[in-house]
Backbone of each chain as ProteinMPNN parsed JSONL, in Angstrom:
{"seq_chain_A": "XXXXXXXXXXXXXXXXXXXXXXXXXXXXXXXXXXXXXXXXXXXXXXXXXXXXXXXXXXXXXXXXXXXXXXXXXXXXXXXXXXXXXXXXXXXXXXXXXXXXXXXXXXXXXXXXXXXXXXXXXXXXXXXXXXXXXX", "coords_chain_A": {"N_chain_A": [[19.29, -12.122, 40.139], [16.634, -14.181, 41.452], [14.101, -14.146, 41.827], [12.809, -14.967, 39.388], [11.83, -17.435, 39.311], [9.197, -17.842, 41.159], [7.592, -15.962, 40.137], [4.694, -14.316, 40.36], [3.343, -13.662, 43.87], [0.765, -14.792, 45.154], [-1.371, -12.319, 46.997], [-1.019, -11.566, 49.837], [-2.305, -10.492, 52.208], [-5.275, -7.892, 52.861], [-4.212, -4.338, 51.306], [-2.88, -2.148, 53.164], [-2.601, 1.521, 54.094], [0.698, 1.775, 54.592], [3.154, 2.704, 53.39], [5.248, 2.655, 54.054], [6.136, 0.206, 55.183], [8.004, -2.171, 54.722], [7.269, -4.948, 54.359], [4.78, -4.79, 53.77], [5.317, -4.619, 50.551], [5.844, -6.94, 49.553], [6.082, -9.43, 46.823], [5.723, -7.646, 45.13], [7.321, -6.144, 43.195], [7.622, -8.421, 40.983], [4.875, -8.788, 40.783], [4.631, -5.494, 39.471], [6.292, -5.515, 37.44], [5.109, -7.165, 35.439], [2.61, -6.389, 35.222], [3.574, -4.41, 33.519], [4.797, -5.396, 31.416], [2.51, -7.029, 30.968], [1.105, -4.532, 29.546], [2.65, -3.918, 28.019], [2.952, -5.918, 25.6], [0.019, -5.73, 24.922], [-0.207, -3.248, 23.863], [1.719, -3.446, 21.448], [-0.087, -5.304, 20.388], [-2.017, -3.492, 19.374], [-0.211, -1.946, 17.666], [-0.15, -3.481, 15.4], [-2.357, -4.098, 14.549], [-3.095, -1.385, 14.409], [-1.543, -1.061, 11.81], [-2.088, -2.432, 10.073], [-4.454, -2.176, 9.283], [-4.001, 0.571, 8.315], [-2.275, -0.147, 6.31], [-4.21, -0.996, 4.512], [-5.366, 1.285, 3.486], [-3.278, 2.544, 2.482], [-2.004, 4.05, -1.168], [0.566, 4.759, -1.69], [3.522, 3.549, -2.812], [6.086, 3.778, -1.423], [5.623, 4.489, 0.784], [3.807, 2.248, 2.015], [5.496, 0.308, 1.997], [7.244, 1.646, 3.835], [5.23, 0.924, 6.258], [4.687, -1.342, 5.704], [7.379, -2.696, 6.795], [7.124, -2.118, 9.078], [5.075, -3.081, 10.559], [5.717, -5.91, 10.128], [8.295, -5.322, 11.974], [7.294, -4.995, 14.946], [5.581, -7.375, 14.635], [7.69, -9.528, 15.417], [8.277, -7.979, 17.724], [6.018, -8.561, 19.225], [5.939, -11.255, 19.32], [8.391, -11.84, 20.926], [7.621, -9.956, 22.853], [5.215, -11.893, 24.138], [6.87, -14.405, 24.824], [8.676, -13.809, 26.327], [7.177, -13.219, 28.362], [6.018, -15.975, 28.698], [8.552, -17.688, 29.674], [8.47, -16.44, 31.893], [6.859, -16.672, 33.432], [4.233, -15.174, 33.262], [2.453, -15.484, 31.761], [0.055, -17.557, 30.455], [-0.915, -18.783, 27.664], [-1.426, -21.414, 26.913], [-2.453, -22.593, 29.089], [-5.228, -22.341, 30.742], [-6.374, -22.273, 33.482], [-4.214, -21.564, 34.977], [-3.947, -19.278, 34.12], [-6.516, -18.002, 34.561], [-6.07, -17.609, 37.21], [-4.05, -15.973, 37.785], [-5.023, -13.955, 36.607], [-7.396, -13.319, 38.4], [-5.243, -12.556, 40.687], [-4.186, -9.997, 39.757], [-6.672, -8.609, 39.585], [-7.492, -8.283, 42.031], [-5.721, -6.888, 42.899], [-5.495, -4.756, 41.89], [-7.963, -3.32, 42.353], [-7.693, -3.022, 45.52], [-5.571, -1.186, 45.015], [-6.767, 0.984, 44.102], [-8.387, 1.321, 46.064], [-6.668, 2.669, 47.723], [-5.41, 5.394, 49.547], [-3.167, 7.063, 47.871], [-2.346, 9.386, 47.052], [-2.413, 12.006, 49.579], [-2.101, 14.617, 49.823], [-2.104, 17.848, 48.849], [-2.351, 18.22, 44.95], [-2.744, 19.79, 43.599], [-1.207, 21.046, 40.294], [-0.907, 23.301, 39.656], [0.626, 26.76, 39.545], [2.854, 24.991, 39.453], [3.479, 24.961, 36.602], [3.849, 27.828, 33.508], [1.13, 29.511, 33.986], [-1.575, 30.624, 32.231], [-3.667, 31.154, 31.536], [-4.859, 31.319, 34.397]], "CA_chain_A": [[18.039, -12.126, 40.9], [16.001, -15.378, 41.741], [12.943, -14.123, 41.808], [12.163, -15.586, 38.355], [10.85, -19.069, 40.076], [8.257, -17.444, 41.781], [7.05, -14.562, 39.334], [3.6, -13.547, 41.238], [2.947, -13.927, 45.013], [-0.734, -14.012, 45.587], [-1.424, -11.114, 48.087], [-1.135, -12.168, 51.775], [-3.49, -9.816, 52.686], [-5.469, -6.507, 52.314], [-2.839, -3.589, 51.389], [-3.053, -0.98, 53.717], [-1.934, 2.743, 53.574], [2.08, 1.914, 55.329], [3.841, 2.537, 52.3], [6.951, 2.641, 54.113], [6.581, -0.649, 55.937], [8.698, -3.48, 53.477], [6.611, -6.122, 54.586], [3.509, -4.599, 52.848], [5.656, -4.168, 49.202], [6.516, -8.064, 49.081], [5.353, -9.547, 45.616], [5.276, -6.427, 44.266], [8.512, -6.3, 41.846], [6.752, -9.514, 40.231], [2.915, -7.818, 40.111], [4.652, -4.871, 38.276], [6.549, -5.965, 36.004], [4.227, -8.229, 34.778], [1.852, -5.831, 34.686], [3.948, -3.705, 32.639], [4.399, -6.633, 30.178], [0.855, -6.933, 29.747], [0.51, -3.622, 28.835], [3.613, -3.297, 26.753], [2.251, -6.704, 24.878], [-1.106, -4.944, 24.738], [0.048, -2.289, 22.879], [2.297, -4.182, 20.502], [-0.849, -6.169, 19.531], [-2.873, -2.68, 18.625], [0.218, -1.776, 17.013], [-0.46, -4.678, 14.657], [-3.493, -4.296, 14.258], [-3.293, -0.025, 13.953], [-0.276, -0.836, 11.333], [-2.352, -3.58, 9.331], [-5.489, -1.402, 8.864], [-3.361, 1.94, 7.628], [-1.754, -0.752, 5.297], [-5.325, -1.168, 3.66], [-5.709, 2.687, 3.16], [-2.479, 3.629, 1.689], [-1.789, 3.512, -2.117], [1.619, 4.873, -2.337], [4.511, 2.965, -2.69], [7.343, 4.184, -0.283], [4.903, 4.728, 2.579], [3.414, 1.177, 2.074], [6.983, -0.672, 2.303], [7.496, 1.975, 5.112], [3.973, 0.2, 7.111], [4.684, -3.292, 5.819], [8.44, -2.616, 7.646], [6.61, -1.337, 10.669], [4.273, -4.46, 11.114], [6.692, -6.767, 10.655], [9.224, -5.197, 13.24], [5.812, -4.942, 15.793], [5.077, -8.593, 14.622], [8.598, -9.746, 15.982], [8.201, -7.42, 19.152], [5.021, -9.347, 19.883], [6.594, -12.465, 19.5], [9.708, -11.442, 21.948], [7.784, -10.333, 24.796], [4.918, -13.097, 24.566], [7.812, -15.299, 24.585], [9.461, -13.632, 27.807], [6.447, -13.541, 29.68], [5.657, -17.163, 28.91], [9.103, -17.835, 30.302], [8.492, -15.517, 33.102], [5.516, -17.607, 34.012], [3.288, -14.067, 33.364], [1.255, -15.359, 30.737], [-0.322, -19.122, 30.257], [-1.211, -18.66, 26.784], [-2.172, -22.846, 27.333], [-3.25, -23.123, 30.615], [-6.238, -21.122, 31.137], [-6.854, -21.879, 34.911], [-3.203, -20.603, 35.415], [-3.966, -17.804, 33.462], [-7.047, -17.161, 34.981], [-5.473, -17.519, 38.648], [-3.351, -14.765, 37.853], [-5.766, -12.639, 36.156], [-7.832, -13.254, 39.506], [-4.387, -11.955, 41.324], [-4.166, -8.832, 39.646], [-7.768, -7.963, 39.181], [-7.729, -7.957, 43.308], [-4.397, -6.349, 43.611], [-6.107, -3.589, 41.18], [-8.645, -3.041, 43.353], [-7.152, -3.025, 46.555], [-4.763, -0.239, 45.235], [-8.094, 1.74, 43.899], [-9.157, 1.918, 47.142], [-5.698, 3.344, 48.533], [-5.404, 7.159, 49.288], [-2.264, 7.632, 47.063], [-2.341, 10.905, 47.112], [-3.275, 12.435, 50.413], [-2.086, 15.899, 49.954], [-3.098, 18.631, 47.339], [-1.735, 17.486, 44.214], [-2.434, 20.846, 42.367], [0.065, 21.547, 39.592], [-0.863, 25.064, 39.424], [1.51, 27.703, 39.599], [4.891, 24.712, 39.226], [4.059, 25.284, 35.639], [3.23, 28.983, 33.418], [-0.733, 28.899, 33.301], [-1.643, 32.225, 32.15], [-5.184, 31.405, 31.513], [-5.273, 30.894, 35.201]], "C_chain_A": [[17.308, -13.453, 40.698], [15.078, -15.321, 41.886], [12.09, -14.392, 40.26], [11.566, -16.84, 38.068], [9.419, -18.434, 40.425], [7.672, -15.636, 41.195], [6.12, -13.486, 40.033], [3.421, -14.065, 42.168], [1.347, -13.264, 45.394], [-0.969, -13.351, 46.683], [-1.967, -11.13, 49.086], [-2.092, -11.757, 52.435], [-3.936, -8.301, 52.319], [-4.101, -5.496, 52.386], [-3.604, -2.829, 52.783], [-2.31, 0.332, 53.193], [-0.556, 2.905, 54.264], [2.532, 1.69, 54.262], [5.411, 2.178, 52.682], [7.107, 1.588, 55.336], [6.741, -1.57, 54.598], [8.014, -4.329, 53.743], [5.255, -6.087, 53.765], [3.771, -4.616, 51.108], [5.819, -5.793, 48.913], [5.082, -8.706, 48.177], [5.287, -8.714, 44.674], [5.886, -6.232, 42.777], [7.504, -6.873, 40.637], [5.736, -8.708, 39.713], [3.601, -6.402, 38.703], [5.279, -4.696, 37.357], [5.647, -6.982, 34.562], [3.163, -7.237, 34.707], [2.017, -4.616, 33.347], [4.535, -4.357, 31.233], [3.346, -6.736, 29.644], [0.518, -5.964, 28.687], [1.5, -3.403, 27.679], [3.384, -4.678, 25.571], [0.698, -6.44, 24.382], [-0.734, -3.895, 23.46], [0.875, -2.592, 21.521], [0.888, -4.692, 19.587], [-2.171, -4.574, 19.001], [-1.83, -1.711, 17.745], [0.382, -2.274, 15.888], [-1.279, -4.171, 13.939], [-3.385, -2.395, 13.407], [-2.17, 0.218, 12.089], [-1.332, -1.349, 9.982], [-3.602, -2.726, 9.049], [-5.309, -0.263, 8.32], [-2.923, 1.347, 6.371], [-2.364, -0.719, 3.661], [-6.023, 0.409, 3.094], [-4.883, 3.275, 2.071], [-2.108, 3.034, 0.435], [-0.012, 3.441, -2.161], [2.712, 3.789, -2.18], [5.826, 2.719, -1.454], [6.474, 3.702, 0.709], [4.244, 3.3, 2.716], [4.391, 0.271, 2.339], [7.249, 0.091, 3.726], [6.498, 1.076, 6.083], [4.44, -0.491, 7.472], [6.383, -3.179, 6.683], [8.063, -3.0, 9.14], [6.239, -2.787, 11.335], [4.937, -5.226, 11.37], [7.805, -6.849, 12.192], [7.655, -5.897, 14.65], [5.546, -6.716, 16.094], [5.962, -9.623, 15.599], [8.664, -9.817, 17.408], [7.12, -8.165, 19.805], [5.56, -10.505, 20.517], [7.418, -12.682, 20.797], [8.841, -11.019, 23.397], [6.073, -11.123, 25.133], [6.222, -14.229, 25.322], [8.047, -14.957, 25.879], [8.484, -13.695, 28.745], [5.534, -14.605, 29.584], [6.885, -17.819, 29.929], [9.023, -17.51, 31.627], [7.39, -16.426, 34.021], [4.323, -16.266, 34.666], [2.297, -14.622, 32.623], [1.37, -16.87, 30.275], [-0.814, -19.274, 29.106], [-2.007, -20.712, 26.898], [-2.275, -23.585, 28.341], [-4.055, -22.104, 31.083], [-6.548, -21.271, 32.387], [-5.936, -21.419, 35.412], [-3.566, -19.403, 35.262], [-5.417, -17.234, 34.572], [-6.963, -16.714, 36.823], [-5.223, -16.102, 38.969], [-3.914, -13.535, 37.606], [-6.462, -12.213, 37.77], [-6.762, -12.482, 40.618], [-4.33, -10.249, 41.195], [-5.229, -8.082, 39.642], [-7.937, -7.389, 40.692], [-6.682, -6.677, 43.4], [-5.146, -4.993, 43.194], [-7.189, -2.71, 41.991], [-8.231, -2.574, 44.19], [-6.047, -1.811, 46.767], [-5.854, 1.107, 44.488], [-8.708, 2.151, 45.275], [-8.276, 2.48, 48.053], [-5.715, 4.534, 48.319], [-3.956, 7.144, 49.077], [-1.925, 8.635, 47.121], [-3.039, 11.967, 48.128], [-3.139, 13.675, 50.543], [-2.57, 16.218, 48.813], [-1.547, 18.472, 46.385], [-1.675, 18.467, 43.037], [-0.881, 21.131, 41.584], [-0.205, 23.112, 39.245], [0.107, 25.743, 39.973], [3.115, 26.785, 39.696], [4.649, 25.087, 37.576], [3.312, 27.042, 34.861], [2.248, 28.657, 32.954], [-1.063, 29.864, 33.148], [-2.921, 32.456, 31.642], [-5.702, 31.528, 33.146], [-5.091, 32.237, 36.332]], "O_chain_A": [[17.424, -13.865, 39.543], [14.583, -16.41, 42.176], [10.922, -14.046, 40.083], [11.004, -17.25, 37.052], [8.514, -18.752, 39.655], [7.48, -14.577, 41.793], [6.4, -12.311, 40.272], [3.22, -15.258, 41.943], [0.896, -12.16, 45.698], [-0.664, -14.055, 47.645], [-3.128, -10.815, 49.349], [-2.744, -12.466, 53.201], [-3.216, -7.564, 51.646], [-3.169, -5.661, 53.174], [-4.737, -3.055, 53.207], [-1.6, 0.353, 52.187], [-0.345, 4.061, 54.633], [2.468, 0.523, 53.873], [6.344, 1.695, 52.04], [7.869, 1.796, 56.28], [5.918, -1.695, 53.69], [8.198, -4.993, 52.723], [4.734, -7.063, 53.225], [2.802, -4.624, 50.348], [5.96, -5.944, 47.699], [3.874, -8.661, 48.409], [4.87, -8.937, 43.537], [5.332, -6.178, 41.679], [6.88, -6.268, 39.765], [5.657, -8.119, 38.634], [3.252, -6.323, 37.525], [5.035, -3.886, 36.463], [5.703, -7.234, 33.358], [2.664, -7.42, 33.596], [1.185, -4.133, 32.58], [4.646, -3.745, 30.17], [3.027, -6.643, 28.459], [0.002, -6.122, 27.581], [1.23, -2.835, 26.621], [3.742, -4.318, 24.45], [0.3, -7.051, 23.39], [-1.091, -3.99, 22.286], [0.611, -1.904, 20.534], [0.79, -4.519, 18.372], [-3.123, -4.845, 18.269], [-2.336, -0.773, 17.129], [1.096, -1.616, 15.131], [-1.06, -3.793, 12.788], [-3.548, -2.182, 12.205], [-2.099, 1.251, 11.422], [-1.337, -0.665, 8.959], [-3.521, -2.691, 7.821], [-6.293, 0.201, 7.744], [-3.056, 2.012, 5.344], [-1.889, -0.588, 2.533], [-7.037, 0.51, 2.404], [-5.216, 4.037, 1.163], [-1.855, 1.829, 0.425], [0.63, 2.456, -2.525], [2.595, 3.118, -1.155], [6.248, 1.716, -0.878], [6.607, 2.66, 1.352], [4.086, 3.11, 3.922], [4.035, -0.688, 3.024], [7.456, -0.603, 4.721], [7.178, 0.372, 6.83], [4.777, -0.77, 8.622], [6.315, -4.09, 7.509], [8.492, -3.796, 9.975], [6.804, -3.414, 12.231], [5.098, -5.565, 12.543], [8.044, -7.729, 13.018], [7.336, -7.044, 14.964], [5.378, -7.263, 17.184], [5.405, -10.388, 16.386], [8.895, -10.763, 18.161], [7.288, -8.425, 20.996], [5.665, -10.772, 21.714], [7.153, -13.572, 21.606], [9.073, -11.409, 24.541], [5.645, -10.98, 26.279], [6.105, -14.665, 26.467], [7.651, -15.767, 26.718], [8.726, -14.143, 29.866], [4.433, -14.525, 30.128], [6.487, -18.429, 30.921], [9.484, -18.26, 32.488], [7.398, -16.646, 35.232], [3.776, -16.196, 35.766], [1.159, -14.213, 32.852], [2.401, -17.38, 29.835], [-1.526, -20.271, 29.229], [-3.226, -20.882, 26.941], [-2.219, -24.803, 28.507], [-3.657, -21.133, 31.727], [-7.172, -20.276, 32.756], [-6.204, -20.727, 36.394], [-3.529, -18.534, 36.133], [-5.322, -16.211, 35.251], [-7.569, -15.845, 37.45], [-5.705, -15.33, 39.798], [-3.609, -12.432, 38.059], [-6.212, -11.137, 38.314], [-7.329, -11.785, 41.459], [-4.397, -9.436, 42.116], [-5.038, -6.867, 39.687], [-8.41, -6.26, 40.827], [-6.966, -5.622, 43.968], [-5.4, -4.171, 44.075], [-7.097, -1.493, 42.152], [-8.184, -1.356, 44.019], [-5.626, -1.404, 47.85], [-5.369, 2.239, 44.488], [-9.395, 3.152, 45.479], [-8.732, 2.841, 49.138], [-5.961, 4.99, 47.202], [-3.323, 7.214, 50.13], [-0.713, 8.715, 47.321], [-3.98, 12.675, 47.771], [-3.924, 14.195, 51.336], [-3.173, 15.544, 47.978], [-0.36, 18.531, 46.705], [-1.046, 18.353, 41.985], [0.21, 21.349, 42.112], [0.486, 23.839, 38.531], [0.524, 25.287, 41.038], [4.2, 27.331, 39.898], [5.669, 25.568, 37.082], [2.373, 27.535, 35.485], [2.05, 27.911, 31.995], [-0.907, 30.476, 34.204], [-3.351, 33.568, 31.334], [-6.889, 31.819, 33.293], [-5.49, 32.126, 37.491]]}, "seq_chain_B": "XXXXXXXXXXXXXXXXXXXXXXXXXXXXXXXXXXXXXXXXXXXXXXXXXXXXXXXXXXXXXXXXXXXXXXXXXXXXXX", "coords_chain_B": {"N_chain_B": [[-1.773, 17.558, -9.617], [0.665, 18.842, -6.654], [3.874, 19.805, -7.24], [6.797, 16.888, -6.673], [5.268, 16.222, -4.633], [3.486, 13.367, -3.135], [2.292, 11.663, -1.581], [-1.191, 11.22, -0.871], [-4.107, 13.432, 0.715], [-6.036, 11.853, 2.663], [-4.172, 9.161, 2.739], [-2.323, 10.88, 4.516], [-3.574, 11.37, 6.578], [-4.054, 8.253, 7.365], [-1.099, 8.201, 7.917], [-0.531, 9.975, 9.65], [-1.675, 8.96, 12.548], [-0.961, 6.634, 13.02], [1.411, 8.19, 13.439], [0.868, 9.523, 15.931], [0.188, 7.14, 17.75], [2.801, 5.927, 17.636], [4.124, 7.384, 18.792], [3.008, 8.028, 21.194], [3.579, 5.374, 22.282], [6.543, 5.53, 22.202], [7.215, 7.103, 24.157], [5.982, 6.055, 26.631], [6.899, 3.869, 26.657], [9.978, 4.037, 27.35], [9.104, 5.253, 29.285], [8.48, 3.346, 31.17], [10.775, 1.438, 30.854], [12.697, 2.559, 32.99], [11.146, 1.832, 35.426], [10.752, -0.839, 35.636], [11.783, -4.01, 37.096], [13.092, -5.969, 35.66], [15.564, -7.365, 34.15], [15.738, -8.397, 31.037], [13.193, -7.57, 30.327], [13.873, -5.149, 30.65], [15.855, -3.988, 29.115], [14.289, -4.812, 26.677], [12.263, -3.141, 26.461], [13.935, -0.827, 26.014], [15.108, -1.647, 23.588], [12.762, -0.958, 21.838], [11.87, 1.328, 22.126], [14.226, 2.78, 21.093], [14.009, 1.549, 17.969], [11.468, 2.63, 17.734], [11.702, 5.439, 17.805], [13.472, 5.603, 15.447], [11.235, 4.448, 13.156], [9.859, 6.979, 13.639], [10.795, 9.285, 12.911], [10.963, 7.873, 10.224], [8.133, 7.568, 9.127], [8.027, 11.067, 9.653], [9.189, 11.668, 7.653], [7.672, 10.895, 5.965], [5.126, 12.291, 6.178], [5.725, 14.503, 5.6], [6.258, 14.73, 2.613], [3.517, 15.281, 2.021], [0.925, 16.127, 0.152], [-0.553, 17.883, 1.958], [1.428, 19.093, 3.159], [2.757, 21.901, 4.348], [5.505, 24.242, 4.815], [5.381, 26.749, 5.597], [3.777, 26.973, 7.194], [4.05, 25.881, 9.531], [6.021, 26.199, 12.765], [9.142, 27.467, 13.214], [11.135, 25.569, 14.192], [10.044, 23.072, 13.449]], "CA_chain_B": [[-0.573, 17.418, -7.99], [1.877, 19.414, -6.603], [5.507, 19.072, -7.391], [7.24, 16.393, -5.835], [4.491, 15.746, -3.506], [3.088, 11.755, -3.428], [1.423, 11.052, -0.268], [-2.781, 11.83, -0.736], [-4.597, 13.83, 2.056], [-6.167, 10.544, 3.243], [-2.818, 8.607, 3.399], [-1.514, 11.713, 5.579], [-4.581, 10.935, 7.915], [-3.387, 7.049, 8.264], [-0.03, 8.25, 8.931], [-0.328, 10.727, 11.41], [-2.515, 7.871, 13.492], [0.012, 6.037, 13.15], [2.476, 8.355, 14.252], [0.693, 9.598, 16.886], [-0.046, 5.84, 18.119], [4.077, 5.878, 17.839], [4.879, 8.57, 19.828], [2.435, 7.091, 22.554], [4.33, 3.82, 22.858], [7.802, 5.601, 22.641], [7.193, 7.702, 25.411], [5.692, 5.031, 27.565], [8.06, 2.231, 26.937], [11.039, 4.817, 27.918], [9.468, 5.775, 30.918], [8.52, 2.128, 31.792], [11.693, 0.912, 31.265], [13.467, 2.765, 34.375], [10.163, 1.589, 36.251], [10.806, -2.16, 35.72], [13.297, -4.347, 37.72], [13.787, -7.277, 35.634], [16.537, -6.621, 32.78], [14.933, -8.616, 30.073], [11.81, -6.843, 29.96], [13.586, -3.298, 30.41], [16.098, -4.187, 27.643], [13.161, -5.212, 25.197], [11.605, -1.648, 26.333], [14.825, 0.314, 25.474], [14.849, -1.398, 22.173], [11.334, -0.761, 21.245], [12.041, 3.008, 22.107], [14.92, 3.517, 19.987], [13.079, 1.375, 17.219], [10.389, 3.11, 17.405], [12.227, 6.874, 17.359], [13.792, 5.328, 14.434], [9.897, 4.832, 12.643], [8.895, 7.805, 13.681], [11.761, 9.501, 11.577], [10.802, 7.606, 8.819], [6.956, 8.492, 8.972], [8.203, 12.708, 9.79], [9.709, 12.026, 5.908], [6.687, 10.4, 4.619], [4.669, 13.318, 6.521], [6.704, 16.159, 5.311], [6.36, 14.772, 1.342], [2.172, 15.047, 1.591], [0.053, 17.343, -0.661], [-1.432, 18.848, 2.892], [2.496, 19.594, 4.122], [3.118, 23.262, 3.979], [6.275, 24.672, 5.628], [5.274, 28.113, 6.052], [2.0, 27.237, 8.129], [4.616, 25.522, 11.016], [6.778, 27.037, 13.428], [10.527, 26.974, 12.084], [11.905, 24.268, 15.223], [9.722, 21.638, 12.833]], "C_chain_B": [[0.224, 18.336, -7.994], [3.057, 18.659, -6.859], [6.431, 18.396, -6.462], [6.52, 15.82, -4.317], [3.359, 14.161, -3.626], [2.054, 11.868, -2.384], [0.03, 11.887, 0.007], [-2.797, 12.451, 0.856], [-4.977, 12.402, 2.798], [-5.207, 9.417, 3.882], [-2.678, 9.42, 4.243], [-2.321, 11.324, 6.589], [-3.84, 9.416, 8.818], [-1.553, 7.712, 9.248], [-0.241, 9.095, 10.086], [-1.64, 9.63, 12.762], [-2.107, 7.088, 14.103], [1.179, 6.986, 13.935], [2.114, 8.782, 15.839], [0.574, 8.09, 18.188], [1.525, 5.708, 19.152], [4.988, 6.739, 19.095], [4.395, 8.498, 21.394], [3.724, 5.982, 23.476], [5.734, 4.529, 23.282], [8.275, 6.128, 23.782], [6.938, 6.684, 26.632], [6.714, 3.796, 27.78], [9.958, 3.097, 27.579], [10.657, 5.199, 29.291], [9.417, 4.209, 31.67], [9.837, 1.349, 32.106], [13.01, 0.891, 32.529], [12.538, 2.374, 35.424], [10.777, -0.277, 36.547], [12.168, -2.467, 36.099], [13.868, -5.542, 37.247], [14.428, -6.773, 34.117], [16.14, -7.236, 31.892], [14.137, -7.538, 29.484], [12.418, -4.971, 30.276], [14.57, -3.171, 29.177], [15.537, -3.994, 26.154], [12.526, -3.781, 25.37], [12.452, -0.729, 25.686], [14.679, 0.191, 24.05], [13.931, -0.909, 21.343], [11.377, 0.428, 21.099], [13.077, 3.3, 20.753], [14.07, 2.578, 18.415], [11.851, 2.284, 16.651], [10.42, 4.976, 16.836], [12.772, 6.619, 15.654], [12.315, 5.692, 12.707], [9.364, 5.988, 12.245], [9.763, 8.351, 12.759], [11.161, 9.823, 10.593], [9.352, 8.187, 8.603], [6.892, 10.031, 9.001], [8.415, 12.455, 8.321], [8.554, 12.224, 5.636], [5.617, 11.45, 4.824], [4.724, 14.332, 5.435], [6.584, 15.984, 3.44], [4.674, 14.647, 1.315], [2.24, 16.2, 0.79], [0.193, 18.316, 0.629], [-0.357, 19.61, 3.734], [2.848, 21.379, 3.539], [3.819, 24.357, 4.861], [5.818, 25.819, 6.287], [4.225, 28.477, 7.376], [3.06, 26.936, 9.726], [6.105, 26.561, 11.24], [8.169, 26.363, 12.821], [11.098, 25.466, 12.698], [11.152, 23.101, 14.083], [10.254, 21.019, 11.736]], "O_chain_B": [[0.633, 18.806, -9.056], [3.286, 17.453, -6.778], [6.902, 19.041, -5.525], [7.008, 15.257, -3.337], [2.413, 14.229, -4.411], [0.916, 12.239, -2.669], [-0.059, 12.859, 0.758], [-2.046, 12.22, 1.803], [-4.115, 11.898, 3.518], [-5.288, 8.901, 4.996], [-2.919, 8.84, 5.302], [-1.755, 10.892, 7.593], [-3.388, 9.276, 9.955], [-1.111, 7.685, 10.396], [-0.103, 8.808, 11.275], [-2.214, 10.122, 13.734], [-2.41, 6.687, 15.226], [1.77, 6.549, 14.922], [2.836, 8.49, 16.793], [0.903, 8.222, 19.367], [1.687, 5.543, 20.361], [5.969, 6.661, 19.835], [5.021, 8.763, 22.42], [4.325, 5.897, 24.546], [6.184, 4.314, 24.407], [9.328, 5.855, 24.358], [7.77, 6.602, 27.536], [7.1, 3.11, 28.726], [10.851, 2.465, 28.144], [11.424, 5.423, 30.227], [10.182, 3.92, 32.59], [10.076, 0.771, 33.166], [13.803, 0.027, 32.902], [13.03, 2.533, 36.541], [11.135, -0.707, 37.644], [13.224, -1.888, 35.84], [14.747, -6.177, 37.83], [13.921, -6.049, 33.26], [15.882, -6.256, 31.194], [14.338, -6.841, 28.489], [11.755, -3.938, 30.183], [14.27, -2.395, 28.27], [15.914, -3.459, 25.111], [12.254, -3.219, 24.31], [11.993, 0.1, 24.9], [14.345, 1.095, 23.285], [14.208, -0.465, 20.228], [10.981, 0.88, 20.024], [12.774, 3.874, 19.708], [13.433, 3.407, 17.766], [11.468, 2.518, 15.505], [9.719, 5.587, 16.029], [12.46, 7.413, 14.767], [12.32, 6.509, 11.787], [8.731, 6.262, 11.225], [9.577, 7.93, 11.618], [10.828, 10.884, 10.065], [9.267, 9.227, 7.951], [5.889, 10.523, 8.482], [7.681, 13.164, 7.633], [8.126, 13.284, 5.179], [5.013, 11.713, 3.785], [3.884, 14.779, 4.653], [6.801, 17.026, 2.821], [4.335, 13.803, 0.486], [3.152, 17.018, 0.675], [0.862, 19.347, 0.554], [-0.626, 20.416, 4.626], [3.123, 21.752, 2.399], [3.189, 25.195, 5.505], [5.861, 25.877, 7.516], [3.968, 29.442, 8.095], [2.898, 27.572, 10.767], [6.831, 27.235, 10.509], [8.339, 25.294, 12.235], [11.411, 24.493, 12.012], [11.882, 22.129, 13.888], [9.871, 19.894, 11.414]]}, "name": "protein", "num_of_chains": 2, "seq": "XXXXXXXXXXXXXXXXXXXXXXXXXXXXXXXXXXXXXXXXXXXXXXXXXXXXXXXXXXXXXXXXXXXXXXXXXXXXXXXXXXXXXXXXXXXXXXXXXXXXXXXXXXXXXXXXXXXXXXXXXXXXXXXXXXXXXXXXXXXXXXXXXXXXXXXXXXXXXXXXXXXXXXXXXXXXXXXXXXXXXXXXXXXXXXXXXXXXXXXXXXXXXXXXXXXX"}
């Protein structure tokens, strides 16, 4: 795939609700993978952080080498997908008007799919699963 | 102390924070990874999953050896 030149395509125009015209999905791949980078780099870095503050709680032995394991792996995983989505050209860690280009890309795209009716039928899950308070 | 039991009430708190934290990510990065279309980034998700099942594991031990663990209170499947 060759779409790793051109990572994010800023968004041609408002979406609309034609989910099933291809002309409205282009860019998209890009937008969500990269958005699913952020978040899976997001969570790495409060795995850090959630790992490194339990560290400072626990006395015992075992379970403290178990942590300090943890962090480290975590610390790695950070590393690995900064790293890929600097390659990727997701994340400008030193170019902040790139970076904030892109932020500006997704903050619209975010929007723009906030204001889509997603879900235009009834979406109740009642009665597919047993609700027996219900 | 009880016999054979190490890990304070307080420690049990961090861990289960931690594991719950864990069990977040592992779920999410498994479903993300059939979501995403670039093989890098669903690669680095698979690993993180089994990694992270791995963890959790190890934290169910460190669980299961607290003061506050007491077989009889959970259902047998645990």
């Amino acid at each position: 795939m060759s779409y790793e030149k051109k990572p994010i395509n800023a968004l041609k125009g408002p979406m609309n609700n034609d989910y099933l015209e291809i002309q409205n999905s282009e860019g998209m791949p890009g937008l969500v993978d990269s958005t699913i980078a952020l978040n899976f780099l997001l969570n790495a870095k409060s795995g850090i952080k959630n790992c490194a503050t339990a560290l400072t709680e626990i006395a015992d032995p075992e379970a403290r080498k178990e942590i300090h394991n943890m962090l480290n792996a975590q610390i790695d995983l950070h590393a690995q997908i900064s790293e890929l989505m600097m390659n990727k050209g997701w994340f400008h860690p030193y170019h902040v008007a790139e970076q904030f280009k892109l932020d500006l890309v997704s903050a619209q795209a975010a929007v723009q799919i906030s204001n889509m009716q997603l879900f235009p039928g009834n979406t109740s899950r009642l009665g597919t699963f047993a609700t027996p308070n219900y | 102390m009880l016999e054979g039991k190490r890990i304070s009430p307080h420690e049990t708190f961090e861990l289960h924070e931690i594991v719950s934290f864990k069990n977040i990510c592992a779920t999410k990065a498994s479903a993300m990874a059939g979501l995403v279309t670039d093989e890098e980034l669903s690669t680095l998700l698979q690993q993180d999953f089994t990694t992270s099942q791995e963890h959790i594991a190890e934290l169910k031990d460190l669980i299961q050896s607290s003061e506050l663990w007491d077989e009889n209170q959970l259902p047998n499947n645990h």
